[in-house]
MOPAC internal coordinates of N, CA, C and O (Angstrom, degrees):
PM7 1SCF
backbone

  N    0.0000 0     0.00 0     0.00 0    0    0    0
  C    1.4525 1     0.00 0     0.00 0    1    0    0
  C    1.5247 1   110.33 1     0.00 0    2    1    0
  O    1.2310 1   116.26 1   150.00 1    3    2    1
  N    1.1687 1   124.72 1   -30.00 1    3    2    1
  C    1.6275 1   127.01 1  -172.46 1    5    3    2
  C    1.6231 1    98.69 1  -106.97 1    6    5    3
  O    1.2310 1   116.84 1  -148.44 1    7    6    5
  N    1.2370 1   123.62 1    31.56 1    7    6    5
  C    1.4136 1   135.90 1   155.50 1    9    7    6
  C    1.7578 1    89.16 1  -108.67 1   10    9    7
  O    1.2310 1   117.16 1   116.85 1   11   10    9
  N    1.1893 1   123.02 1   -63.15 1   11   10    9
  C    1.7762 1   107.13 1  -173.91 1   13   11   10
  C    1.2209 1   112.91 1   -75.40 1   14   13   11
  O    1.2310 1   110.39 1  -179.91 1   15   14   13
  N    1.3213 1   135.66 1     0.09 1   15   14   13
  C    1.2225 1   137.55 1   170.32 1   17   15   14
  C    1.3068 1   108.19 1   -70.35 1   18   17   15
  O    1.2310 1   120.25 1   120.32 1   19   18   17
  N    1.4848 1   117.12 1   -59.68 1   19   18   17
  C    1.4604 1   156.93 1   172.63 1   21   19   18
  C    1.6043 1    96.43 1   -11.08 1   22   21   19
  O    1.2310 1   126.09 1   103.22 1   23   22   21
  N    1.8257 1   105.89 1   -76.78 1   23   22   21
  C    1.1755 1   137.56 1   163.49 1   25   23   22
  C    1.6870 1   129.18 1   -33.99 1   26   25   23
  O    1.2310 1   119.09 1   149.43 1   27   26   25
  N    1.1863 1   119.35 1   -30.57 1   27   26   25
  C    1.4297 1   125.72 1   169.03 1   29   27   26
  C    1.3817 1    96.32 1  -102.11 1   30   29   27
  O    1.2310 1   110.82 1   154.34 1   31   30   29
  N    1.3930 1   134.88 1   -25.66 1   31   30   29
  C    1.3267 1    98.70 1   179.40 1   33   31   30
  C    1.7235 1   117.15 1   -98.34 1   34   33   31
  O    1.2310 1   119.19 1  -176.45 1   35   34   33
  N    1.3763 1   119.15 1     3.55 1   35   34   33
  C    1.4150 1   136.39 1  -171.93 1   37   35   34
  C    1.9408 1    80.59 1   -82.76 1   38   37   35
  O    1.2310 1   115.85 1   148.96 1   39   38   37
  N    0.9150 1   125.49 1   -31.04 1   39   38   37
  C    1.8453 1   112.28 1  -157.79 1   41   39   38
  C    1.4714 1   102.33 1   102.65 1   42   41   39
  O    1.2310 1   116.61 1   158.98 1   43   42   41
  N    1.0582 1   124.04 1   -21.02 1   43   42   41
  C    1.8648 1   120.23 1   167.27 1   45   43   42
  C    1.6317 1   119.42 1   -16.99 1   46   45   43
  O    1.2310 1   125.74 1   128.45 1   47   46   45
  N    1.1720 1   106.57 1   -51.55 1   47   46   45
  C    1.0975 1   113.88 1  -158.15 1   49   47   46
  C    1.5044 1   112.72 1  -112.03 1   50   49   47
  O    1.2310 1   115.96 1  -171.33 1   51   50   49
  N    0.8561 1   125.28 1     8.67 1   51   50   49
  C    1.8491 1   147.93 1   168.87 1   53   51   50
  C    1.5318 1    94.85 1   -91.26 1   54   53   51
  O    1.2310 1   116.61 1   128.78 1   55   54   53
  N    1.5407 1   124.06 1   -51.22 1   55   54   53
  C    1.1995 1   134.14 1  -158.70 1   57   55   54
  C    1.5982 1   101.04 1   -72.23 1   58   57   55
  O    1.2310 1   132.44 1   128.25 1   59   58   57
  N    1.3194 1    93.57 1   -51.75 1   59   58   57
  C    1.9170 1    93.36 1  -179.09 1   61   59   58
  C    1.4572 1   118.27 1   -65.59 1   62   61   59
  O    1.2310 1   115.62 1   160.72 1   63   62   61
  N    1.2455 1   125.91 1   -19.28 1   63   62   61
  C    1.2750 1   149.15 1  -165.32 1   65   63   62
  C    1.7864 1    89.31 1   -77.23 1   66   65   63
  O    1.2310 1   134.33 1   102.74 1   67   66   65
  N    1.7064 1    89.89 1   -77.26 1   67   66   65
  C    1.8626 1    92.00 1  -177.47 1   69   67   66
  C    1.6765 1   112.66 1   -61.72 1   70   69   67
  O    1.2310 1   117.85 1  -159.78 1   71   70   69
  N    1.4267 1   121.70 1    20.22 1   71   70   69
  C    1.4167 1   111.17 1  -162.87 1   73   71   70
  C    1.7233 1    74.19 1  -100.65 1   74   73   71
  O    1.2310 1   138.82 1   115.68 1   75   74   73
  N    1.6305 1    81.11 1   -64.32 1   75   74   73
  C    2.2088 1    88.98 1  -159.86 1   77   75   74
  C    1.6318 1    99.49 1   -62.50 1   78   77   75
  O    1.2310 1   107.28 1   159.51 1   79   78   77
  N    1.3520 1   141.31 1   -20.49 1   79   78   77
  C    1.4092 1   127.13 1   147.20 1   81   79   78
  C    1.7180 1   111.12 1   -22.98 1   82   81   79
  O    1.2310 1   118.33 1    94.47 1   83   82   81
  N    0.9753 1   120.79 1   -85.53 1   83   82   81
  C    1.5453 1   150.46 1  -128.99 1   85   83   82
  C    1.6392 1    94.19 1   -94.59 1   86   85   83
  O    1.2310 1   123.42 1   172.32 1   87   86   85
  N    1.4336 1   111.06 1    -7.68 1   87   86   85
  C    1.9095 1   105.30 1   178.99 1   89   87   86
  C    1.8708 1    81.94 1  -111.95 1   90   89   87
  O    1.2310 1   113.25 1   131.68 1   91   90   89
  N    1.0691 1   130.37 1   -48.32 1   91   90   89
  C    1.4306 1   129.66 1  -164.38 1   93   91   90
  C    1.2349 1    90.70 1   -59.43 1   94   93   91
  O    1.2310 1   103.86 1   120.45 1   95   94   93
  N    1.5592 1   147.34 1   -59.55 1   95   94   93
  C    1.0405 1   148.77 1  -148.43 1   97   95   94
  C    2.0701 1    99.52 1   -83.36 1   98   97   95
  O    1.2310 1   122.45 1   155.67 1   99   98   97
  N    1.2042 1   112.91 1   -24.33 1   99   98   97
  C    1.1112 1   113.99 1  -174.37 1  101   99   98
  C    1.7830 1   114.52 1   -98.19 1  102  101   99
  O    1.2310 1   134.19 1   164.90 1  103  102  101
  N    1.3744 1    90.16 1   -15.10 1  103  102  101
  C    1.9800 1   104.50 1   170.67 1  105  103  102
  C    1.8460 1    88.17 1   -73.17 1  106  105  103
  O    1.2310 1   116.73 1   115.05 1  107  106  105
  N    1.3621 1   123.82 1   -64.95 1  107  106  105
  C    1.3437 1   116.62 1  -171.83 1  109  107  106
  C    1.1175 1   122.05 1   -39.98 1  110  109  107
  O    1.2310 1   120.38 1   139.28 1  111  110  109
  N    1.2364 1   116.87 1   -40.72 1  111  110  109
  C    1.3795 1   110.90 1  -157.97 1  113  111  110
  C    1.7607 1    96.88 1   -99.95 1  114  113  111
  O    1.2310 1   116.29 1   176.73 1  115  114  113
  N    1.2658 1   124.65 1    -3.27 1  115  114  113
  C    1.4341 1   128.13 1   160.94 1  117  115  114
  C    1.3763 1   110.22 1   -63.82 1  118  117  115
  O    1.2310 1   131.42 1   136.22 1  119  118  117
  N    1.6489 1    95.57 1   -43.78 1  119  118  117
  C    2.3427 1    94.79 1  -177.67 1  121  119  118
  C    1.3349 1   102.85 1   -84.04 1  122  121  119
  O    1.2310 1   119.30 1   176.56 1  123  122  121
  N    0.8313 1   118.93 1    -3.44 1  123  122  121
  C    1.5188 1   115.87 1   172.46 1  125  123  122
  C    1.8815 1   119.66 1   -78.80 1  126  125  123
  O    1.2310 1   127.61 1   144.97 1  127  126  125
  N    1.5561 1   102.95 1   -35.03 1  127  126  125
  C    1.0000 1    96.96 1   176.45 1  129  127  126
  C    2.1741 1   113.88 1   -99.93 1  130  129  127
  O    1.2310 1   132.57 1   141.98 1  131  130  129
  N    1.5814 1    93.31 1   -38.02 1  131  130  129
  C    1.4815 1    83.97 1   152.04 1  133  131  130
  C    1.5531 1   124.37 1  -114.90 1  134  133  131
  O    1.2310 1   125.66 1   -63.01 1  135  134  133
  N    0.8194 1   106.72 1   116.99 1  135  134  133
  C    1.9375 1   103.14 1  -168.58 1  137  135  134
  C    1.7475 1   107.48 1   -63.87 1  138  137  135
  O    1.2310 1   131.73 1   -28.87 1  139  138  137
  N    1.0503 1    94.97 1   151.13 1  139  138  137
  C    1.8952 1   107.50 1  -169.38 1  141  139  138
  C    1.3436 1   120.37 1   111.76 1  142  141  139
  O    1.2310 1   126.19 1   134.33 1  143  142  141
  N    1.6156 1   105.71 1   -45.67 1  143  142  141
  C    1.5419 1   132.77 1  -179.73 1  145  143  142
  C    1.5340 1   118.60 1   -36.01 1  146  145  143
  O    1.2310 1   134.41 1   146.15 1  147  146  145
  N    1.3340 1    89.73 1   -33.85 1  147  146  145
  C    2.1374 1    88.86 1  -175.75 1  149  147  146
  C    1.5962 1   105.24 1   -84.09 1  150  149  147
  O    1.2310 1   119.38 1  -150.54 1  151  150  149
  N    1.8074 1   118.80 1    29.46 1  151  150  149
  C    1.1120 1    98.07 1   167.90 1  153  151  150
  C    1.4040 1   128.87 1  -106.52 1  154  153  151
  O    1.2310 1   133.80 1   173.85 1  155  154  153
  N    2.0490 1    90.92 1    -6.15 1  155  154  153
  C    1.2892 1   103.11 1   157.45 1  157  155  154
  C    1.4622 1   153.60 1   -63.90 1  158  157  155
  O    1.2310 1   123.33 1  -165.13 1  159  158  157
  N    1.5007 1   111.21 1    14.87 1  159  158  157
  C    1.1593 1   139.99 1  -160.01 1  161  159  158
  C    1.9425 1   104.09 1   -68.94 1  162  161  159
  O    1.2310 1   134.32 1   119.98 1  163  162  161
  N    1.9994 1    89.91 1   -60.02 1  163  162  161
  C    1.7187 1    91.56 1   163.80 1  165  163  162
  C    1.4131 1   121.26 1   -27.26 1  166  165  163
  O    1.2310 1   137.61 1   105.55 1  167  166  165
  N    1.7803 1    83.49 1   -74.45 1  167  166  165
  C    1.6250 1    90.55 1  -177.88 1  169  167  166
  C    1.6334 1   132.32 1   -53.80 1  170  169  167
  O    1.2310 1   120.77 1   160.33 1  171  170  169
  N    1.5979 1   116.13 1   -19.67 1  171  170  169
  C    1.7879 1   100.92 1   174.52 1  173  171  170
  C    1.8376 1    98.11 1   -96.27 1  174  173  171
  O    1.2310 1   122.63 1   172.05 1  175  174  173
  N    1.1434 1   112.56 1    -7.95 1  175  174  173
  C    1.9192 1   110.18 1   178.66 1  177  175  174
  C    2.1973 1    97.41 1   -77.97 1  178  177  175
  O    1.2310 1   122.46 1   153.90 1  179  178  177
  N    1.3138 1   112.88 1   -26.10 1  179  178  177
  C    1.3584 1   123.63 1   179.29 1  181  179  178
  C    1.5967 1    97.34 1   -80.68 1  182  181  179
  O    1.2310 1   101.17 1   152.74 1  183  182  181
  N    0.9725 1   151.87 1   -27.26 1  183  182  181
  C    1.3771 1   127.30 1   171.84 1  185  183  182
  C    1.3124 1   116.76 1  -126.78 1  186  185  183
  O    1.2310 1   119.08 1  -135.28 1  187  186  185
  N    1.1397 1   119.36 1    44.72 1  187  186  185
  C    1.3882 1   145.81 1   136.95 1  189  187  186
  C    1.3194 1   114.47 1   109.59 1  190  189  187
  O    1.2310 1   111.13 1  -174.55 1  191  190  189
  N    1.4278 1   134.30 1     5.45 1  191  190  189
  C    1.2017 1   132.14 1  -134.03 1  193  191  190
  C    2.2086 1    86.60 1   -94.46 1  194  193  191
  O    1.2310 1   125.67 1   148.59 1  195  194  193
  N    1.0896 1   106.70 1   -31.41 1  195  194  193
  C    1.5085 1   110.30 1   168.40 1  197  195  194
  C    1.2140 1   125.87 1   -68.24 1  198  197  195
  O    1.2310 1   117.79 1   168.47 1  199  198  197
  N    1.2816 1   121.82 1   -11.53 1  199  198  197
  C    1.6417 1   123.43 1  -147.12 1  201  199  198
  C    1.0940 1    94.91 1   -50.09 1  202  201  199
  O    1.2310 1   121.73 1    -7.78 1  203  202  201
  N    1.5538 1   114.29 1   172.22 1  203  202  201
  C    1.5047 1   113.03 1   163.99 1  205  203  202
  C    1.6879 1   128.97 1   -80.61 1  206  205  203
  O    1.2310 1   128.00 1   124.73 1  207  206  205
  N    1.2452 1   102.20 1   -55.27 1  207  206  205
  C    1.4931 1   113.92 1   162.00 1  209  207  206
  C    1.3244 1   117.75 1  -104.16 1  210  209  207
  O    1.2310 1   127.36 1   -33.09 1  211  210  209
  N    1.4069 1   103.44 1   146.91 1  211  210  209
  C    1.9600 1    95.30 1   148.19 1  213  211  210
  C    1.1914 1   131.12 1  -111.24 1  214  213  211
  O    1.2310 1   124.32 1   -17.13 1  215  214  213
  N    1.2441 1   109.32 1   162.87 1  215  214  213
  C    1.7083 1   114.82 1  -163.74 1  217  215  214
  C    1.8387 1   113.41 1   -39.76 1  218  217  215
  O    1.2310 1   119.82 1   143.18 1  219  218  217
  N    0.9618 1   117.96 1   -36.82 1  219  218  217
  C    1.0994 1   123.41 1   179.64 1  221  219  218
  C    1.7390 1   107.31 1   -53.21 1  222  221  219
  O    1.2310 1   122.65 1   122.57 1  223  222  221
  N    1.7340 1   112.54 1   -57.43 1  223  222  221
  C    0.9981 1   146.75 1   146.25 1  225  223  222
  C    2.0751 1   102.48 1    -2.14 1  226  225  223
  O    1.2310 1   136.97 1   126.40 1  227  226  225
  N    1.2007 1    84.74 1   -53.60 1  227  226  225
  C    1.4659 1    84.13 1  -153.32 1  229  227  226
  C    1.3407 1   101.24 1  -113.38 1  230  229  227
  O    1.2310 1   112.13 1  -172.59 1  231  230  229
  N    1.1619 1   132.45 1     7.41 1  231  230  229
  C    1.6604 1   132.55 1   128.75 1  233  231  230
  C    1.2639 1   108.51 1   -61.26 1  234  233  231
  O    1.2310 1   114.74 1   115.75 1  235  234  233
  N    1.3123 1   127.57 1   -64.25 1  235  234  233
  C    1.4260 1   142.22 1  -163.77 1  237  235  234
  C    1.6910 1    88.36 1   -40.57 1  238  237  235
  O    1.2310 1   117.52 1   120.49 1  239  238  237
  N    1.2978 1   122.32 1   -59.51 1  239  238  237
  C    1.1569 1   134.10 1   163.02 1  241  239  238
  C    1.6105 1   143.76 1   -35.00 1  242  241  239
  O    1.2310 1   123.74 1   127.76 1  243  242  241
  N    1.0793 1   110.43 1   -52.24 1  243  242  241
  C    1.8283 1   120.92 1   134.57 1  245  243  242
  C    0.8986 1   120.86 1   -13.43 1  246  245  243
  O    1.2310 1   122.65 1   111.16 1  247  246  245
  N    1.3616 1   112.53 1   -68.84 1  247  246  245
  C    1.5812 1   132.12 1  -130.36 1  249  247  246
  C    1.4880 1    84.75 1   -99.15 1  250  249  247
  O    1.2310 1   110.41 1   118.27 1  251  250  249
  N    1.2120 1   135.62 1   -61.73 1  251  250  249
  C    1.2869 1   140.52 1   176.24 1  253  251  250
  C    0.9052 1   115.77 1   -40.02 1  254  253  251
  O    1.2310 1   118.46 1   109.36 1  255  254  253
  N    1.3837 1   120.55 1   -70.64 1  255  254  253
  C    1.9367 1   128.22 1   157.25 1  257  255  254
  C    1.6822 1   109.09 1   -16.33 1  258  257  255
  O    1.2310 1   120.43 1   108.50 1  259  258  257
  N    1.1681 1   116.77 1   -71.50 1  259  258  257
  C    1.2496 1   116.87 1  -167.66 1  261  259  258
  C    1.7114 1   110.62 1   -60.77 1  262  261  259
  O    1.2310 1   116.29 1   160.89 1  263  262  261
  N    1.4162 1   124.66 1   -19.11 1  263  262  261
  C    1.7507 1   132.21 1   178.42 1  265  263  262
  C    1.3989 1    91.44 1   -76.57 1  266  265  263
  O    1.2310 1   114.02 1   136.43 1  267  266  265
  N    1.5318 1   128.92 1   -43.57 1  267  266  265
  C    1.4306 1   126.09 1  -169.08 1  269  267  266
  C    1.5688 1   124.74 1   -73.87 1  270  269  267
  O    1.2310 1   125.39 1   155.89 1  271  270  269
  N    1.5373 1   107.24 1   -24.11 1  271  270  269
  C    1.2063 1   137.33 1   168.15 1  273  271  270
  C    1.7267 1   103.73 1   -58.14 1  274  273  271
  O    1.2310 1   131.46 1   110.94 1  275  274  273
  N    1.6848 1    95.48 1   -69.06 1  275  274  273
  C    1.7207 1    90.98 1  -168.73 1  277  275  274
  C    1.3999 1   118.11 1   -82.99 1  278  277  275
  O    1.2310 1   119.64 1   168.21 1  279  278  277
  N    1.3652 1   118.29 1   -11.79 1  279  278  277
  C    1.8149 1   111.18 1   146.52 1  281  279  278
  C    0.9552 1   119.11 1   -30.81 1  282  281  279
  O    1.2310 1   116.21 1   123.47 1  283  282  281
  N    1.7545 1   124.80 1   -56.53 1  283  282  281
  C    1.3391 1   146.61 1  -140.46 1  285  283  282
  C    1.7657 1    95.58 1  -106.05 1  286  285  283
  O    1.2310 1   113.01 1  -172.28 1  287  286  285
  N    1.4109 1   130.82 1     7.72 1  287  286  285
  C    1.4580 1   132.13 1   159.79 1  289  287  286
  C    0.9162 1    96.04 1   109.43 1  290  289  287
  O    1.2310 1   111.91 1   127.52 1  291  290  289
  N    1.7615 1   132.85 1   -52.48 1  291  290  289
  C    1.5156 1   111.38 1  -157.84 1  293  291  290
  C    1.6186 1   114.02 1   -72.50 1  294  293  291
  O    1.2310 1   131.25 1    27.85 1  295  294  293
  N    1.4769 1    95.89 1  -152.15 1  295  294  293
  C    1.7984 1    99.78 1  -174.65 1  297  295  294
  C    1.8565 1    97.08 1  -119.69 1  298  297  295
  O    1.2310 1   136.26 1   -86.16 1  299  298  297
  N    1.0357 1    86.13 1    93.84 1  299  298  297
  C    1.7744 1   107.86 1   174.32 1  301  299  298
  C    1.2736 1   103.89 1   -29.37 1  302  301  299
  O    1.2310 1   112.39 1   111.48 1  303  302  301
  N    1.2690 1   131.97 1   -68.52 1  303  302  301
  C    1.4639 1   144.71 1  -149.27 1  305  303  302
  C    1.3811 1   107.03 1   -70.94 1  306  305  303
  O    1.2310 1   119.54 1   149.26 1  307  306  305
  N    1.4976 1   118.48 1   -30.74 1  307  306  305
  C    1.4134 1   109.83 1  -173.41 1  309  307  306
  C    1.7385 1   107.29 1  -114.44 1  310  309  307
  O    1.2310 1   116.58 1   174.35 1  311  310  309
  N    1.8479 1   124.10 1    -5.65 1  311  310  309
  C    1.0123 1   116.98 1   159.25 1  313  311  310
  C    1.6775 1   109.04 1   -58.45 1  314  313  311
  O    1.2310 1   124.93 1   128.70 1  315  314  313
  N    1.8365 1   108.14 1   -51.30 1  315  314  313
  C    1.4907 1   103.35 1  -162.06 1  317  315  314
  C    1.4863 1    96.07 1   -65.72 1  318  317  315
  O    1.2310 1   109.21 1   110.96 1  319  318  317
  N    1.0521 1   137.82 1   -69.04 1  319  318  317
  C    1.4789 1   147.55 1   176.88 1  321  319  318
  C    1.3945 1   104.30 1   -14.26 1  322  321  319
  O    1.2310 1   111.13 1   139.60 1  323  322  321
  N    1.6596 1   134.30 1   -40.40 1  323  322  321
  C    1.6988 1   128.41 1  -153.67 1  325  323  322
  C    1.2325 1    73.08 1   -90.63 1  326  325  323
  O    1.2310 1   114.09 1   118.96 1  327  326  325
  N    1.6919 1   128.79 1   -61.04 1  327  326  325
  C    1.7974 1   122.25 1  -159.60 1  329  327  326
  C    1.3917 1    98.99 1   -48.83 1  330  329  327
  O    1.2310 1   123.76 1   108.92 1  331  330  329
  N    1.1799 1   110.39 1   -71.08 1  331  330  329
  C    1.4330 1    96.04 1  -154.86 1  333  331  330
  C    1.6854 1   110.76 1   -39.92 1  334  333  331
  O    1.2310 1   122.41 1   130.30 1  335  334  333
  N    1.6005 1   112.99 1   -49.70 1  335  334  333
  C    1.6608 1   112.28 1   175.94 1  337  335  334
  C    1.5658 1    96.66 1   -31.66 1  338  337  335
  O    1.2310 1   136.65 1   109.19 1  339  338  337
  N    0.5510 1    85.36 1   -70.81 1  339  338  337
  C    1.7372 1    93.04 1  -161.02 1  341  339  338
  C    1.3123 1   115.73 1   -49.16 1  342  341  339
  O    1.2310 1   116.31 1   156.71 1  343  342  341
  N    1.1031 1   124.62 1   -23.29 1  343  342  341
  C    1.3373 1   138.88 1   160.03 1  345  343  342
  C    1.5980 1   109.85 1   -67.90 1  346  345  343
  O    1.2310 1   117.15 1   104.68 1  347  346  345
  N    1.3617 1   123.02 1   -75.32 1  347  346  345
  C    1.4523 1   114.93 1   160.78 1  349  347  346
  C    1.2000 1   134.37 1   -28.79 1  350  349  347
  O    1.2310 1   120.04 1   150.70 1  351  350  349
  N    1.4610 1   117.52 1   -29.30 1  351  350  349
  C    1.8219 1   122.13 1  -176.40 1  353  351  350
  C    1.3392 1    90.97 1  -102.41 1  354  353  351
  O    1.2310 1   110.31 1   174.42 1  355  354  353
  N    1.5795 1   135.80 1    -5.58 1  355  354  353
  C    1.6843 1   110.96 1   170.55 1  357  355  354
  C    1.4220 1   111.12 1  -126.65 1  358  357  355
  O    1.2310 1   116.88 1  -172.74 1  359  358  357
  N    1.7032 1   123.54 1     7.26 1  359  358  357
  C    1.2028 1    95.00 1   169.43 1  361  359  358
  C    1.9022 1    86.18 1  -141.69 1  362  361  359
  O    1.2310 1   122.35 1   177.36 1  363  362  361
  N    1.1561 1   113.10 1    -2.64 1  363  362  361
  C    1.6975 1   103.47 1   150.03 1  365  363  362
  C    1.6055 1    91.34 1   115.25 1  366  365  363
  O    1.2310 1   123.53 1    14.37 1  367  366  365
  N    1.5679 1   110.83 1  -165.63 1  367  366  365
  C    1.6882 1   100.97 1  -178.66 1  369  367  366
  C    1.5152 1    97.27 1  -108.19 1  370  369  367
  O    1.2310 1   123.85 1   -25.05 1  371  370  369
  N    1.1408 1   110.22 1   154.95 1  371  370  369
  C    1.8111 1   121.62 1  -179.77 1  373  371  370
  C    1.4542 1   100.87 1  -120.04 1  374  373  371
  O    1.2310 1   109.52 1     4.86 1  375  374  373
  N    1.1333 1   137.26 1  -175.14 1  375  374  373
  C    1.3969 1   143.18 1   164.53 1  377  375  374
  C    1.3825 1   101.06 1   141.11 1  378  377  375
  O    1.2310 1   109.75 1   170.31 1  379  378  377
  N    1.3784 1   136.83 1    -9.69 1  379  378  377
  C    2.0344 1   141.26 1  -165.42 1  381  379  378
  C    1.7477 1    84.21 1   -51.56 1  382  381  379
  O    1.2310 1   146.30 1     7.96 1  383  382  381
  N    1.2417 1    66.45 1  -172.04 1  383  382  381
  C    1.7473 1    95.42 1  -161.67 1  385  383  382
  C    1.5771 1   124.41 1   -69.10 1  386  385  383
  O    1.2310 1   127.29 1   158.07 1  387  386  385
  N    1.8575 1   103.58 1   -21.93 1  387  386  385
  C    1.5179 1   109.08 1  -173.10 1  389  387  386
  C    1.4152 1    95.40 1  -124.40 1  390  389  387
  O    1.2310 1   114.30 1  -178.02 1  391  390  389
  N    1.8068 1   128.41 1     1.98 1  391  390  389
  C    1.1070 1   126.05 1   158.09 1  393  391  390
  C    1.6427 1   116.40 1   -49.16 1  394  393  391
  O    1.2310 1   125.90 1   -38.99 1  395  394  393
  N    1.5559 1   106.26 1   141.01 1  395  394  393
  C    1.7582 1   120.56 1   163.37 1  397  395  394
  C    1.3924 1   101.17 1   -67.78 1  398  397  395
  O    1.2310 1   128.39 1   125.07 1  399  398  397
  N    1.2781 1   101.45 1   -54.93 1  399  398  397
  C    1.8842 1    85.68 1  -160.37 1  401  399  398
  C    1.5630 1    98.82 1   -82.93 1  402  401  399
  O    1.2310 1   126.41 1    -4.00 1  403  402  401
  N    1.6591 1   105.28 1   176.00 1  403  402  401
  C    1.3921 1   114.07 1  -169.49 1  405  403  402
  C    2.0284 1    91.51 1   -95.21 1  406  405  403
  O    1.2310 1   131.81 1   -12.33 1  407  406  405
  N    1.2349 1    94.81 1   167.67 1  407  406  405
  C    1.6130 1    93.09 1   173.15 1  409  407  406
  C    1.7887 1   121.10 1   -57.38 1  410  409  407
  O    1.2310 1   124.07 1   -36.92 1  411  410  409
  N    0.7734 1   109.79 1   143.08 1  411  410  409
  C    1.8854 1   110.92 1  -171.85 1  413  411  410
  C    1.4356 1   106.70 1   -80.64 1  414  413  411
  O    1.2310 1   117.85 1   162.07 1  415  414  413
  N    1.0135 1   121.70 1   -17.93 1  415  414  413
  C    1.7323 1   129.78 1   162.57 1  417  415  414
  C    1.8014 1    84.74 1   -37.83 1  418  417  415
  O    1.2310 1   134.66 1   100.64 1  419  418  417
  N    1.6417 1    89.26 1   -79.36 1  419  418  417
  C    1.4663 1    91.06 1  -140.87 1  421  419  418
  C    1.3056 1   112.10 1   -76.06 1  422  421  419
  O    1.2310 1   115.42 1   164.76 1  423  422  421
  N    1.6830 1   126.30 1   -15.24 1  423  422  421
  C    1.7578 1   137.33 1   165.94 1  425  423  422
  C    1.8178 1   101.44 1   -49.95 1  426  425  423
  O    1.2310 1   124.08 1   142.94 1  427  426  425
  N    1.7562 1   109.79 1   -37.06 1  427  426  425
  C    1.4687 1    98.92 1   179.49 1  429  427  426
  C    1.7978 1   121.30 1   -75.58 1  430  429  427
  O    1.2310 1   126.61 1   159.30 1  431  430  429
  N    1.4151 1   104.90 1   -20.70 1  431  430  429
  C    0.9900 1   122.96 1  -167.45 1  433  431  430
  C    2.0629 1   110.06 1   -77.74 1  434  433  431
  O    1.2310 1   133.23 1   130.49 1  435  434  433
  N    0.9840 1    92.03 1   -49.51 1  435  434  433
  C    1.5836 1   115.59 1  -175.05 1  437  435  434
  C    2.1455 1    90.44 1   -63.26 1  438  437  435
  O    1.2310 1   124.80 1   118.16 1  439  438  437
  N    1.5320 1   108.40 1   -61.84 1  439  438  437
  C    2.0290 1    87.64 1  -178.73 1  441  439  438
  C    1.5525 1   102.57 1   -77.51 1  442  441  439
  O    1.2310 1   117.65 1  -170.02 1  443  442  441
  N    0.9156 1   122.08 1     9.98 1  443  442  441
  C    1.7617 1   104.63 1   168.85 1  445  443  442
  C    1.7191 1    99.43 1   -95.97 1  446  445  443
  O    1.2310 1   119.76 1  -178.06 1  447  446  445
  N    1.4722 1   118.07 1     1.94 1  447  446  445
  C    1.7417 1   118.64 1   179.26 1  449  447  446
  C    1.3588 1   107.09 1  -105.32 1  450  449  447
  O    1.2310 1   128.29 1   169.41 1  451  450  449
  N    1.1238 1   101.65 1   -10.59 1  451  450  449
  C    1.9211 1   100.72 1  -167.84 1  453  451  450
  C    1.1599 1    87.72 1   -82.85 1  454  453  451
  O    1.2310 1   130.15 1   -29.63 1  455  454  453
  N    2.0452 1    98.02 1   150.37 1  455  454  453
  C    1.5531 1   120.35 1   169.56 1  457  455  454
  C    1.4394 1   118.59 1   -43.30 1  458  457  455
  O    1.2310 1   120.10 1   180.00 1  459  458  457

């Protein structure tokens, strides 16, 4: 939860908001001038051009999580650190090429480096 917290308060999520604004509004006005066109919408949200965050995004995110964590008393570094484990042993490692998030190898690796 203080990884999506992380994210609305970094501007993450204002940003994605004004991203998919500004392509929805720009798919329209593509079918507008050639009609059919707004059906390509799937297809540029399918190769990433919508994603929500980017990887960077979602370190930036980590790292934040874990400051929001130890405000809040606990020990940031090893709450985010156990989730993510736990995340890796139940839904496997992600990080490929058209993945949002970065691989969890290295998301665990990066808050076990922070100050």
């Amino acid at each position: 939860l203080a990884h999506e917290v992380a994210h609305a308060d970094l501007g993450h999520v204002a940003k994605a908001q004004a991203i998919g604004t500004g392509m929805n509004i720009g798919i329209f006005i593509l079918d507008q001038i050639i009609p059919g066109s707004g059906y390509i919408t799937p297809l540029v949200a399918d190769l990433g051009v919508m994603r929500p965050f980017s990887r960077q995004e979602e370190y930036e995110a980590d790292a934040h999580g874990v400051q929001i964590l130890q405000r809040a008393g606990y020990n940031g570094k090893q709450v985010m650190g156990n989730t993510l484990t736990w995340l890796l042993q139940t839904a496997g490692q992600s990080g490929g090429f058209f993945e949002t998030h970065p691989g969890t190898d290295d998301r665990i690796q990066r808050i076990h480096d922070l100050s």
